[in-house]
Residue frames relative to the residue before (quaternion, step in Angstrom):
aa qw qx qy qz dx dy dz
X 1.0000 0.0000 0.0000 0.0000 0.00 0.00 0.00
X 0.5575 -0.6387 0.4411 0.2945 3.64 -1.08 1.12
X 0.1497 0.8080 -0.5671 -0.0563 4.02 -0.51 -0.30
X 0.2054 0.7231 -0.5214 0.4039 3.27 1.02 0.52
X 0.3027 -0.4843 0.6800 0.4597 3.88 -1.30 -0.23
X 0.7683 0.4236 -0.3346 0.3439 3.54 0.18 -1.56
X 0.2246 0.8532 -0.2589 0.3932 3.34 1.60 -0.31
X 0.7528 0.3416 0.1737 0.5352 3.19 -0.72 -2.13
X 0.6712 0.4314 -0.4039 0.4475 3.62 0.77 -0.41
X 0.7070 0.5176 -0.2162 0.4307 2.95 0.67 -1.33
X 0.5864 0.4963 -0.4238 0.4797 3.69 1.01 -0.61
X 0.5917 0.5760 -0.3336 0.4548 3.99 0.63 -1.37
X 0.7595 0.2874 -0.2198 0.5405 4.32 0.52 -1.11
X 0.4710 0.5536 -0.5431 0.4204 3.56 0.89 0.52
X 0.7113 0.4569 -0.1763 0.5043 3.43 0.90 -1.90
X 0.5359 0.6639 -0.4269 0.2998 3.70 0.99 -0.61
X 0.6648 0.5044 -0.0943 0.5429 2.66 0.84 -1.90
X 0.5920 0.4499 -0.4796 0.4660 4.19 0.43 -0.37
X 0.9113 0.0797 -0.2716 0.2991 3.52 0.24 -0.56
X 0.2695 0.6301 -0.6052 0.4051 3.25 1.04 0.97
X 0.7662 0.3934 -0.1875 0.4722 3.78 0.75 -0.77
X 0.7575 0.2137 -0.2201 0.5762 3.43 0.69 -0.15
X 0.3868 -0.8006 0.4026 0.2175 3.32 1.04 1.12
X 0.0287 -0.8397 0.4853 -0.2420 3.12 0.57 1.15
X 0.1045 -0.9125 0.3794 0.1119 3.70 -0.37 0.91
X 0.1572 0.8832 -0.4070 0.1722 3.79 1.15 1.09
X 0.2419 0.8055 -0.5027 -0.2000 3.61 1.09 0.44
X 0.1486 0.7539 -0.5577 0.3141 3.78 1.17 0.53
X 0.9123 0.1640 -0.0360 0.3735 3.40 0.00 -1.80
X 0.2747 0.8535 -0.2530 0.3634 3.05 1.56 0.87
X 0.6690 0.1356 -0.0832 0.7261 2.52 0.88 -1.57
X 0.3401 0.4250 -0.7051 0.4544 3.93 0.08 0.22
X 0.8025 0.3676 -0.3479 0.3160 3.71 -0.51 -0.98
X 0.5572 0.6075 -0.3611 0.4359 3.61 1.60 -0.31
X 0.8076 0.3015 -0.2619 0.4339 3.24 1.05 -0.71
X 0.5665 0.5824 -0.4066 0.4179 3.28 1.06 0.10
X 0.5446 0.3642 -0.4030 0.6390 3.85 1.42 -0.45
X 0.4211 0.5035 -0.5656 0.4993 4.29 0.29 -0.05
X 0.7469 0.3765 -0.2589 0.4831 3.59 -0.28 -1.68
X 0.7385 0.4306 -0.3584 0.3752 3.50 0.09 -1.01
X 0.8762 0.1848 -0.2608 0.3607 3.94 0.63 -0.34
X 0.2636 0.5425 -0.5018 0.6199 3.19 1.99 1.16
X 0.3522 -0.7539 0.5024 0.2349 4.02 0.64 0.57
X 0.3104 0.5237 -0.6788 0.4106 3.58 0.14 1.81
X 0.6278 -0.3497 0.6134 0.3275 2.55 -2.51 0.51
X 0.2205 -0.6454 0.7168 0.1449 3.01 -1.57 1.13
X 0.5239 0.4403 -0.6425 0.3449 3.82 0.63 0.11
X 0.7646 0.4064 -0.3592 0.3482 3.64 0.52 -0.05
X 0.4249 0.5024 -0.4495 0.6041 3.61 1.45 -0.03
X 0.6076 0.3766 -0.5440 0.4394 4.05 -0.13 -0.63
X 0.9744 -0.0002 -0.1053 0.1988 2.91 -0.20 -1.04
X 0.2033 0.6849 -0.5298 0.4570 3.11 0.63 2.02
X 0.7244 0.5211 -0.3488 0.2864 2.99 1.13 -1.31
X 0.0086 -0.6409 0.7565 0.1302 3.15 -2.00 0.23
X 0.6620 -0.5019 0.4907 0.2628 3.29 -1.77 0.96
X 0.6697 0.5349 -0.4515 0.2481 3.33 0.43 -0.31
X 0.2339 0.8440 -0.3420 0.3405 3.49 1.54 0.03
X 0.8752 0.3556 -0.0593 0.3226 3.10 0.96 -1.17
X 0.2796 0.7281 -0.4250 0.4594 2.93 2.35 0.23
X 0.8428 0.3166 -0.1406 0.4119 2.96 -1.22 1.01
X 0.6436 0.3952 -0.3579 0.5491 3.57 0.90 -0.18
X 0.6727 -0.5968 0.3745 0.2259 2.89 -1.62 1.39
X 0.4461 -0.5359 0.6158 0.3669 3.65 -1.34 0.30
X 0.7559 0.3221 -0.4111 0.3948 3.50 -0.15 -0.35
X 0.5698 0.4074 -0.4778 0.5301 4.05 1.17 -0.35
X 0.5188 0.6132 -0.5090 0.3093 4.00 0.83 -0.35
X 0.8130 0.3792 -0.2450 0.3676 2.93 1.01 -1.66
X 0.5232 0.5765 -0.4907 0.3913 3.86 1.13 -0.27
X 0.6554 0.6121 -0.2950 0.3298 3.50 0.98 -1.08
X 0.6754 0.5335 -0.1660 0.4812 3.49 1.62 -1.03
X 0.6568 0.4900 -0.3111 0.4814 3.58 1.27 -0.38
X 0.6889 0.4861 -0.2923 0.4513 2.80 1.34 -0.47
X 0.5393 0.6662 -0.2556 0.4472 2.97 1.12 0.05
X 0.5252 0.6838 -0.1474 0.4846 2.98 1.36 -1.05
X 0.7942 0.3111 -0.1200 0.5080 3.26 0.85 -1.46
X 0.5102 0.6826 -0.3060 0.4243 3.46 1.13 0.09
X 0.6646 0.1314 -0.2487 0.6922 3.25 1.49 -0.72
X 0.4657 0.4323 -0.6951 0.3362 3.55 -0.17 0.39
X 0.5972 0.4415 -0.3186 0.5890 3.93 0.77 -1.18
X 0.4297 0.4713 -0.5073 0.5796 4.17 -0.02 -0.01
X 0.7997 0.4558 -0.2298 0.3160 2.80 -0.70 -1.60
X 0.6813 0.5073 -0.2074 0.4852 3.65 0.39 -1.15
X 0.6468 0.6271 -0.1282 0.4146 3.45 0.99 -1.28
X 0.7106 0.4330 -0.1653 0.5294 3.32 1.12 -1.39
X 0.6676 0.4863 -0.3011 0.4766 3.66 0.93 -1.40
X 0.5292 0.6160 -0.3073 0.4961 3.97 0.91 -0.23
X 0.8196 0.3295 -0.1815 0.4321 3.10 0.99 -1.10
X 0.8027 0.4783 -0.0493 0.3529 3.12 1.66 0.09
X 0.4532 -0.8115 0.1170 0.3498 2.06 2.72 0.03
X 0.3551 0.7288 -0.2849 0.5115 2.89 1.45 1.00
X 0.2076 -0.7503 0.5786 0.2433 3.62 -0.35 0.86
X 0.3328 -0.6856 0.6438 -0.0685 2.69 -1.61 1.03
């Protein structure tokens, strides 16, 4: 198991990025992956955000703050992404 932050990150924009492409339909691990890039750029330990989280977090939160919260997200790992392949020497 990963326990790194950069770690746990890097697992979360792997799986992100699986079902964005294989249109995969998990909004479960979605937002898990929402709050873990939240936690992760509010500068916490995500070995302790993973496994704190619960879904219920999200009771109650508006559909339009969902959907700002999710684009933004979006662009976070595309910028990740870009970020990481740079650092690894990967074109991008």
């Amino acid at each position: 198991m990963i326990t790194s932050d950069e770690g746990i990150l890097a697992e979360y924009m792997v799986g992100y990025w699986s079902m964005k492409h294989e249109k995969i339909d998990r909004p479960t691990k979605l937002l898990e992956t929402l709050y873990i890039a939240e936690r992760y750029r509010a500068g916490e330990n995500l070995q302790e955000a993973r496994s704190a989280y619960d879904h219920a977090i999200w009771n109650g939160v508006p559909v339009s703050e969902m959907d700002r919260r999710l684009a933004d997200l979006d662009q976070f790992m595309r910028d990740l992404v870009r970020e990481r392949a740079a650092q690894w020497g990967l074109p991008h």
